[in-house]
Rosetta silent file (secondary structure, phi, psi, omega in degrees, C-alpha in Angstrom):
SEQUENCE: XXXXXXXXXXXXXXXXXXXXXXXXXXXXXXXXXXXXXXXXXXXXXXXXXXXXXXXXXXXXXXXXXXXXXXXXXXXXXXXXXXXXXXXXXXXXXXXXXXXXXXXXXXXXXXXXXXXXXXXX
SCORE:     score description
SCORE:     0.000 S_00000001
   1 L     0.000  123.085  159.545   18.236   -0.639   14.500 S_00000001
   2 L   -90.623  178.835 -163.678   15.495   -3.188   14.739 S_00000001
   3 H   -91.526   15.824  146.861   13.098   -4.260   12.829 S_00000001
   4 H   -24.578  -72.048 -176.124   10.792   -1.154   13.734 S_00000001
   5 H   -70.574  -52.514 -166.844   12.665    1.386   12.632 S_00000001
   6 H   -52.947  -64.149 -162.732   13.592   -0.318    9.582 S_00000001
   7 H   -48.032  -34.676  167.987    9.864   -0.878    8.826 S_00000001
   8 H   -43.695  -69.368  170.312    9.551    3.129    9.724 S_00000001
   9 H   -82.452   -5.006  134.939   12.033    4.156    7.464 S_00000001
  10 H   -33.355  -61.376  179.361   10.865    2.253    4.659 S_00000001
  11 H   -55.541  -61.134  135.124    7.938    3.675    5.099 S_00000001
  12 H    13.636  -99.568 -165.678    9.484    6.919    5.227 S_00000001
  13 H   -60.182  -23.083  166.276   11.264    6.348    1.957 S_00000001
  14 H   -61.160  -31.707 -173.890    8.647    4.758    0.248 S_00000001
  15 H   -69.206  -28.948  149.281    6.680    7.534    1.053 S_00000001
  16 H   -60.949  -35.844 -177.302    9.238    9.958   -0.589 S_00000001
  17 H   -65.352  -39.484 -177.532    9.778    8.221   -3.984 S_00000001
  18 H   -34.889  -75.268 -176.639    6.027    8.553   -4.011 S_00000001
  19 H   -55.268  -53.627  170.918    5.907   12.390   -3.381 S_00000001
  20 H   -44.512  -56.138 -173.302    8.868   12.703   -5.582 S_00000001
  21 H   -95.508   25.387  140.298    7.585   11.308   -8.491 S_00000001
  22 H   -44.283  -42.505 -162.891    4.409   13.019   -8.351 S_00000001
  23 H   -79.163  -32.590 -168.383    5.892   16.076   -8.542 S_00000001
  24 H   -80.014  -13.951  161.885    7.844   14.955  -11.890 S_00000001
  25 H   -62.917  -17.621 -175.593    4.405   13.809  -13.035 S_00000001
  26 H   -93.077  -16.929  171.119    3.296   17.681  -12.621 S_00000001
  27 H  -100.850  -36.765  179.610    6.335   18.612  -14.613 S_00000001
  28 H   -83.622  -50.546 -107.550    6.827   16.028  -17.423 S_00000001
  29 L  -115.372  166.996 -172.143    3.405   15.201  -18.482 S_00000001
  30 L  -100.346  -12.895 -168.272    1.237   17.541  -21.133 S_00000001
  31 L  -138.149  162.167 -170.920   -2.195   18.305  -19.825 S_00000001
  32 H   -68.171  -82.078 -168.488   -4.036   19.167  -16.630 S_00000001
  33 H    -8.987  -69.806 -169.477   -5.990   16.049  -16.759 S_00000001
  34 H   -54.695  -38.090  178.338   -2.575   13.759  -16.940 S_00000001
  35 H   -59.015  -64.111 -166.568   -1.160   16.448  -13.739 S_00000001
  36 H   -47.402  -46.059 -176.452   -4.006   15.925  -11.667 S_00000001
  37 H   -72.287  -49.281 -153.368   -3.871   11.915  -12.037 S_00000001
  38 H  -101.946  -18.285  152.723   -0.320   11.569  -11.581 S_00000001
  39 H   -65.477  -63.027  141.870   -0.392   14.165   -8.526 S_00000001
  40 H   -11.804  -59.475 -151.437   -3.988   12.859   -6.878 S_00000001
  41 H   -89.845  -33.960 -146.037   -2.494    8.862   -7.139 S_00000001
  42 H  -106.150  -34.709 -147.181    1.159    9.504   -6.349 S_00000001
  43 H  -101.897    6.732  171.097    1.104   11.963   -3.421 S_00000001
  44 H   -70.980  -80.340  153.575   -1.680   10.144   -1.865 S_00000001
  45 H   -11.179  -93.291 -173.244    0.340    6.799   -1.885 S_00000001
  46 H   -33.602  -57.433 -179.273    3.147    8.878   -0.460 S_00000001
  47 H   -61.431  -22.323 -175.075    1.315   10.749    1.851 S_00000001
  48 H   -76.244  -32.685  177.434   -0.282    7.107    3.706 S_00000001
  49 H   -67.433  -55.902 -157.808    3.505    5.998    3.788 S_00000001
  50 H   -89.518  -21.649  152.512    4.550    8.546    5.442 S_00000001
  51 H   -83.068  -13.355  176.410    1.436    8.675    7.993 S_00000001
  52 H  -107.276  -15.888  121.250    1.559    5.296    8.640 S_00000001
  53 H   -11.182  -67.830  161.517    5.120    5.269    9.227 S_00000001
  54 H   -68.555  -19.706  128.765    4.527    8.216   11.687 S_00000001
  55 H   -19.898  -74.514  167.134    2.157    6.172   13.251 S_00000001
  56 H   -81.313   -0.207  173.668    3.729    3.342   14.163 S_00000001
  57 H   -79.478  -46.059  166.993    6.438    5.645   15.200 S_00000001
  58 H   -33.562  -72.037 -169.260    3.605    6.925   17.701 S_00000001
  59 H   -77.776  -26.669  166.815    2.912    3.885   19.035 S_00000001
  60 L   -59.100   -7.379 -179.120    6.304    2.316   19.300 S_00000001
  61 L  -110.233    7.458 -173.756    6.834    5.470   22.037 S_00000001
  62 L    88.618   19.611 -163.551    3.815    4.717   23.520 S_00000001
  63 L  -117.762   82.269 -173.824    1.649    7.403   22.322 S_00000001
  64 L   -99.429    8.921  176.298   -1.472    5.704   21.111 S_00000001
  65 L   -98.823  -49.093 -178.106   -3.779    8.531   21.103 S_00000001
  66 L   -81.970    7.011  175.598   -1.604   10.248   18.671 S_00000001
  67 L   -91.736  -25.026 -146.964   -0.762    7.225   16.581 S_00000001
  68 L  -114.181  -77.195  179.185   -4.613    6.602   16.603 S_00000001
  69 H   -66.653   19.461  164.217   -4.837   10.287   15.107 S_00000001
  70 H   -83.704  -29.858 -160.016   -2.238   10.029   12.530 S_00000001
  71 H   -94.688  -46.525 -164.510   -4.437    6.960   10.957 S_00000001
  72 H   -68.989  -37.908 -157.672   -7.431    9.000   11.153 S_00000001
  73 H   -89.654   -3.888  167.117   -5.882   12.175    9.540 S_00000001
  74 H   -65.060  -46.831  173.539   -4.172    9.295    6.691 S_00000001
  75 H   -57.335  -41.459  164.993   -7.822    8.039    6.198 S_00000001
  76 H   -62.205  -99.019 -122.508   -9.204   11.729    5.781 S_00000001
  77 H   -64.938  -45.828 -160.982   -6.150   12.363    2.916 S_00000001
  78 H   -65.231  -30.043  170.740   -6.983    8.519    1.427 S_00000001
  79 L   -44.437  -66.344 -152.996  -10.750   10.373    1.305 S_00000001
  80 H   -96.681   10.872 -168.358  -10.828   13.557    0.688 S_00000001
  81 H  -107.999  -23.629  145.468   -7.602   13.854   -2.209 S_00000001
  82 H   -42.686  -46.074 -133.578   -9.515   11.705   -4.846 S_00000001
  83 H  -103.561  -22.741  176.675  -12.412   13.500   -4.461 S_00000001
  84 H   -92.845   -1.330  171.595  -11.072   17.159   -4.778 S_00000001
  85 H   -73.542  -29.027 -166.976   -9.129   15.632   -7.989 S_00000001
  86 H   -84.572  -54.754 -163.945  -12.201   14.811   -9.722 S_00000001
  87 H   -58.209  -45.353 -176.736  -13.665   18.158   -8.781 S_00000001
  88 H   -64.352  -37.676  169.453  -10.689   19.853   -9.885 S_00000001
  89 H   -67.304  -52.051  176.265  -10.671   17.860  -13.699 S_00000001
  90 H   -80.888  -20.100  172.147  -14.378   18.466  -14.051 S_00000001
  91 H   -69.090  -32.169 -174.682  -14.476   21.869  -13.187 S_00000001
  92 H   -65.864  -25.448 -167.919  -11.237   22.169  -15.478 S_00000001
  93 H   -87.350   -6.827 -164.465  -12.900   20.179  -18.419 S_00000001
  94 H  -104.012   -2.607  174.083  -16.552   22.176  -18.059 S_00000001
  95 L  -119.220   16.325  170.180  -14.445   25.397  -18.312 S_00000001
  96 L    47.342   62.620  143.332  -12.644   24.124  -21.700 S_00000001
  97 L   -71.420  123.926 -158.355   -9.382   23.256  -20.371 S_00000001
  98 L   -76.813  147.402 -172.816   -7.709   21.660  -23.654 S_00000001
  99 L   -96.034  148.065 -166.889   -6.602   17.938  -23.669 S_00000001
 100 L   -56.054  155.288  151.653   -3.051   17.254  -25.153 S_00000001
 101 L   -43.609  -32.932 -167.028   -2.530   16.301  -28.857 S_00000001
 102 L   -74.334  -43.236 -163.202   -1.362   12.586  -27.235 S_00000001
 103 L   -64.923  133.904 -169.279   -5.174   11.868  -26.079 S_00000001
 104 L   -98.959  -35.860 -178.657   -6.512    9.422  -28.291 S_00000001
 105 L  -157.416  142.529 -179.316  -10.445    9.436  -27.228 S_00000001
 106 L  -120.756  111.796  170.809  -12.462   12.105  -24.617 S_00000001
 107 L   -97.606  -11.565 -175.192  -15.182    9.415  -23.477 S_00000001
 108 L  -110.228   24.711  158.248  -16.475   11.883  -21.163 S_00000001
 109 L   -73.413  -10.611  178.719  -17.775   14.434  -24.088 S_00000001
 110 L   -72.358  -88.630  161.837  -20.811   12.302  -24.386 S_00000001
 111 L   -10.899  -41.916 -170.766  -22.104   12.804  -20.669 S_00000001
 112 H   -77.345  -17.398 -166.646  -21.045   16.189  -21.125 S_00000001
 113 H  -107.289    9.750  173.459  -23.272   17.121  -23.967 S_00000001
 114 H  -102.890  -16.939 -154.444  -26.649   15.253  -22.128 S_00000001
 115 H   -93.156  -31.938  153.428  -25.489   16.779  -19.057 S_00000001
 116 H   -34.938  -52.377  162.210  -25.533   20.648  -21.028 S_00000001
 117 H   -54.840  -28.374  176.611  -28.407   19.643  -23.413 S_00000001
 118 H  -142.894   48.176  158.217  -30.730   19.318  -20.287 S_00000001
 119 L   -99.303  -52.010 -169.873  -29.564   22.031  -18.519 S_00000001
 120 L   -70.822    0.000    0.000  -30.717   24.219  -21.088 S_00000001
């Protein structure tokens, strides 16, 4: 093994713990909010490890077109997986999904009642 591969399968593995503990963020934690954030941050992380990994796997065989589109579709996921997180939390919180007993302050009930209030 050189130090390629090793750098591969790091990536690789980093890119698993990642994925892994996303998912036990979607099982241990109490509220959609807390799911979304610890899914959104961790499999994102995970998923760029594991595309950039495949990547440089690309290019170490000589395959630079498809090493060039592995980065592009990691750059789409580092885009587009924040952005459907948020959508998915505000559509959950504008449809009175409940926040755990643990949350200590909902800062975004303010916003919510100017953004309702002049709606109307």
């Amino acid at each position: 093994m050189d130090a390629i591969d090793i750098l591969v399968l790091l990536c690789y593995l980093g890119g698993l713990f990642f994925n892994l503990a996303g998912v036990v963020g979607i099982i241990r934690l109490p509220d959609i909010y807390c799911r979304l954030h610890s899914s959104s941050k961790n499999t994102t992380l995970g998923a760029l490890l594991i595309a950039f990994g495949l990547a440089i796997r690309q290019f170490q065989a000589g395959e630079g077109p498809a090493g060039l589109k592995v980065l592009l579709i990691a750059v789409l996921v580092l885009v587009v997986t924040p952005i459907g997180s948020h959508a998915l939390a505000r559509a959950a919180y504008q449809n009175g999904a409940p926040l755990s007993e643990l949350t200590v302050c909902d800062q975004y009930i303010e916003s919510f009642r100017e953004q309702t209030s002049s709606d109307v």
